[in-house]
Every structure is written in C-alpha cells, then in structure tokens.
Residue, then its C-alpha position, 0 to 999 in steps of 0.5 A: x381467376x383473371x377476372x378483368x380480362x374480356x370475354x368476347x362474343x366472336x360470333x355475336x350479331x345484333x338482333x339477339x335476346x335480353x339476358x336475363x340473370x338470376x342466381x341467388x346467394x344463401x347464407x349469413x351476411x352483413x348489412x352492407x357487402x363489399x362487391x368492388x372489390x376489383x379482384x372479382x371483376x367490375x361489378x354489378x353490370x347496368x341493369x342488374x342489382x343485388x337484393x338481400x332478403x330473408x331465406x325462405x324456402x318456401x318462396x320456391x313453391x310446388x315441385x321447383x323446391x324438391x327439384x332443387x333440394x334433389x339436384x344435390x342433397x348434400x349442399x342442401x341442407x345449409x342452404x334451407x338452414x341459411x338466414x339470408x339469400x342475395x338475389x342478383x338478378x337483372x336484364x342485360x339487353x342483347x349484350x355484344x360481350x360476355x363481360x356482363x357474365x364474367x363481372x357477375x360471377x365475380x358478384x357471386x364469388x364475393x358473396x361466397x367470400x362474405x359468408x355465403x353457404x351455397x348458390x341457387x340457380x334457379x334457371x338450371x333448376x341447381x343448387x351448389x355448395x361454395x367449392x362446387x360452385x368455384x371449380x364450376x365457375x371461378x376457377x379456370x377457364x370460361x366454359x358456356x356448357x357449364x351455365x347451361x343443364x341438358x335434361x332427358x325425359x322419357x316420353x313412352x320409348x323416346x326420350x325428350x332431350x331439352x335444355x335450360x339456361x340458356x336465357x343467360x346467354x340471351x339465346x333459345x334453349x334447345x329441345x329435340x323429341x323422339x329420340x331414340x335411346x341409342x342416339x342420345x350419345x350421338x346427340x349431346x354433342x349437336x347440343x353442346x355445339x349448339x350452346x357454344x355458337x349461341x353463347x359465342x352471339x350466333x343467332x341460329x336461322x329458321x331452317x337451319x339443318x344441323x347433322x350429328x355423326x350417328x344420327x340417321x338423319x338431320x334436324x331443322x331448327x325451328x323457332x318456338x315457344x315463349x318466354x313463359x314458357x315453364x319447360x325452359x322460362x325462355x324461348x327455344x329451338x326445337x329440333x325437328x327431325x328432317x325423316x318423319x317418326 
C-alpha cells in the first residue's frame, strides 16, 4: 500500500464533526512497539494515542461481547485468547483530509506485523482476523463503505436500515424506518451514496430530498440524535419518507 500518498476530502466544508477513532488491536506484544516505521504511513496523528492494556473480555459488558464474538466465530477465539490489546483511539477535529485515517490504518497494520492476532472495531460492532482485516483495509484502493456496517433490523413487517461507523469520518450515520422488504436492494445504494459524499467532507443539509431508483417515493434527511446515542454511539440522519406510511 502507498501509505503516504494523500487522501483528500473533495467535498469537505468546514462545520463538520470530530472523528473519533477506536479500534483495537489483540495479541502478544512487545514492551515497546515501533509505529514509525515510515512504510505504514506517518503515525499516529495528533489527538490520538495508542494504549497497551491487559485483553480481557469482559470489558466488552452485556450483549456488545456476543455481538462481537458472532460477527465472526472464527477470528474470535485467538482474539479472546490474546494476552494483550492496543487500543488506538482519539479525536480528529473536523479533519479537511483523511490523512488521519490512512496514517492510523498504518498504526493497526504495524501492530499486526508485531504480533497482533485480530482487530476489535468496536464502532462496527466487528472483529477481524490480521488477512481480513489487510484485504479490507491494507491492501488496495481506499473504499469509505468498507468503515462503515449497514445493519437491517425488522420492526413487525418493515425492516429498519441503520448504519454504524460512521463517526470515523466525523459525519451522521444514517437510518431509514419503514421499510418495505422489496425495497431493501433499492435502498443500499442511497446509503452507500450517502457514505461516500459524508466521508468525501459533504455535510448533508437539513431537508435535504434524496431519491432511490425503486422507491416509490423520496427522503428528506433530517438531523437526529446524539452522540450517546447507543444505536449508532454517534448522531445520525434519519431518512424520512416524503409519503406517509
């Protein structure tokens, strides 16, 4: 990966959010870890460190541990097994470039390199082993839907479309409700439209309509939430259908 080439924000305007990154790194590791060199980027940008702490689970408290564990039972067990974890977390404010990003992939590549077993993203709510998580992330081209999880949860015969991650980018995550099942194709790709021009630095405007081929009728974007806000740990854009349901 070319690490140091820059990666711009083309449609970035001030007035944004901090992002927040957290991610975290399990395995056995030694006292003191080489993150410069520059192979994996620039290191650790301003505002965020890179903490080694004794693995244990159970930090993970109530249901956040099984849905980890099952986001993929087979990098699990050696990440639970794991002596060690680095967590590499911090604040980016309102960033005009995603330099900070590239650079911190960069962090969780070395870690890998130095005896890491598998990566905790706990703001997907995922878990991957060190081959995953380099196709992923490390080994080509720079894709935004690849940071964020689009989940669908069924709410009686609608299903709610909602995304995480996408604090990384310092943007809303995105939710629609009444959803019809049949328009589910129709609607992943507004979403992923939606990440990209977040993550490229646009700042969706309050009122927004966006219009899906297939859906028999537009969405207004509206600004909700919090940043506590357990469904997303982030604000979000809540996606209401212009035709009442």
């Amino acid at each position: 990966m070319s690490a140091m080439v820059s990666w711009p924000r083309s449609r970035w305007v001030a007035g944004g959010g901090e992002a927040r990154v957290c991610l975290e790194v399990c395995g056995r590791f030694e006292k003191q870890l080489d993150l410069s060199d520059p192979k994996y980027g620039e290191g650790l940008p301003d505002g965020v460190t890179a903490q080694q702490f004794p693995n244990d689970w159970s930090r993970f408290a109530g249901a956040m541990g099984d849905i980890l564990r099952e986001s993929n039972l087979d990098a699990a067990p050696a990440i639970e097994a794991a002596p060690q974890f680095v967590r590499v977390f911090g604040h980016v404010p309102d960033p005009d470039s995603l330099d900070y990003l590239r650079d911190i992939l960069g962090v969780v590549a070395a870690l890998l390199d130095q005896g890491g077993v598998g990566v905790i993203d706990p703001q997907t709510l995922q878990i991957f082993a060190p081959h995953q998580w380099r196709e992923t992330f490390w080994g080509g081209a720079f894709e935004p839907t690849s940071h964020v999880v689009i989940l669908l949860s069924m709410e009686g015969e609608r299903v709610w479309f909602h995304t995480r991650g996408m604090r990384v980018f310092g943007r809303p995550d995105i939710s629609c409700h009444a959803v019809k099942p049949e328009e589910v194709a129709a609607l992943e790709p507004v979403f992923n439209g939606l990440i990209r021009m977040q993550a490229a630095g646009f700042i969706v405007p309050e009122g927004q309509m966006v219009q899906g081929v297939g859906l028999e009728s537009r969405l207004i974007c509206r600004q909700r939430g919090s940043l506590d806000d357990p469904h997303f740990d982030n604000v979000h854009l809540e996606l209401e259908w212009e035709t009442e349901r």
